[in-house]
N, C-alpha and C positions, 0 to 999 in steps of 0.2 A: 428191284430194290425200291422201296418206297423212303422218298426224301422229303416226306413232307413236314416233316417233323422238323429235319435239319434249314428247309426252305421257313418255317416258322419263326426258329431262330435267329435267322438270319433278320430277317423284317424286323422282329423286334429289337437288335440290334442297334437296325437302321434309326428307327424311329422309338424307341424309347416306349412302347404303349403295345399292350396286348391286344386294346379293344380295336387302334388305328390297322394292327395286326390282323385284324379278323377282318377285319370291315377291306382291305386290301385283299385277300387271298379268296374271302366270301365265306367265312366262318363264322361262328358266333362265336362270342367272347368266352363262353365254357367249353366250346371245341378245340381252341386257341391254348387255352390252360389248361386242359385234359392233353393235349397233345405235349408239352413242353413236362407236367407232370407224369408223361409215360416216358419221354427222354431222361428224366434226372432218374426216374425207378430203374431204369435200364442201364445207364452207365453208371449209375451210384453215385452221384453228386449231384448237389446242387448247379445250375447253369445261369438262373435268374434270382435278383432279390428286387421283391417287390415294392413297392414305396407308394406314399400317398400319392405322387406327381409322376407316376409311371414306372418305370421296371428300369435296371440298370443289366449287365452280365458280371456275375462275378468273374472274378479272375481264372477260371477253370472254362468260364464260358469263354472267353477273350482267348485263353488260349486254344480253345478246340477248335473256334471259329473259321480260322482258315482252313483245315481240314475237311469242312463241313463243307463249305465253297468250293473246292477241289471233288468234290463226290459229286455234290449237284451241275459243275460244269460239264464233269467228267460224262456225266449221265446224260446229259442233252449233247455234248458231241458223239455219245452212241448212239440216241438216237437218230441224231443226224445223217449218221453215216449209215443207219439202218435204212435208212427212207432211202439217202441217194445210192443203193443197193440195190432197192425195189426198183429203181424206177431206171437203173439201168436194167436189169434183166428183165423186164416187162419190154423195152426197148428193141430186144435181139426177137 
């Protein structure tokens, strides 16, 4: 499952700014908004409103958000649990 999109979201949440967005993850600022513009195509809403002094989450974004955080956690405690998998049966 690719959470990059959702991990995108997330940041700009944090910090209010697409570009401090990019420059955090190692994106460029049209990779940043190409990705957040393939999320709102794909669930049908909008998630961010832009603004001269950086970006806000509409209320559809606010609501998903935990959601979002729950997938991405979810997905690095499987990873987790993958790795200490491997490295018991590497072990026997």
């Amino acid at each position: 499952m690719n959470t990059k999109k959702y991990e995108a979201l997330l940041h700009i949440a944090e910090n209010g700014s697409i570009s401090k967005t990019a420059q955090e993850l190692g994106y460029t600022q049209s990779g940043i908004t190409q990705m957040i513009n393939g999320l709102e195509t794909e669930l049908g809403m909008q998630l961010i409103i832009r603004r001269s002094k950086g970006v806000k989450l509409t209320n559809s974004g606010k609501e998903l958000l935990p959601c979002m955080r729950e997938i991405i956690n979810g997905k690095k405690a499987y990873l987790s649990n993958v790795i200490e998998l491997k490295a018991m049966r590497s072990e026997r």
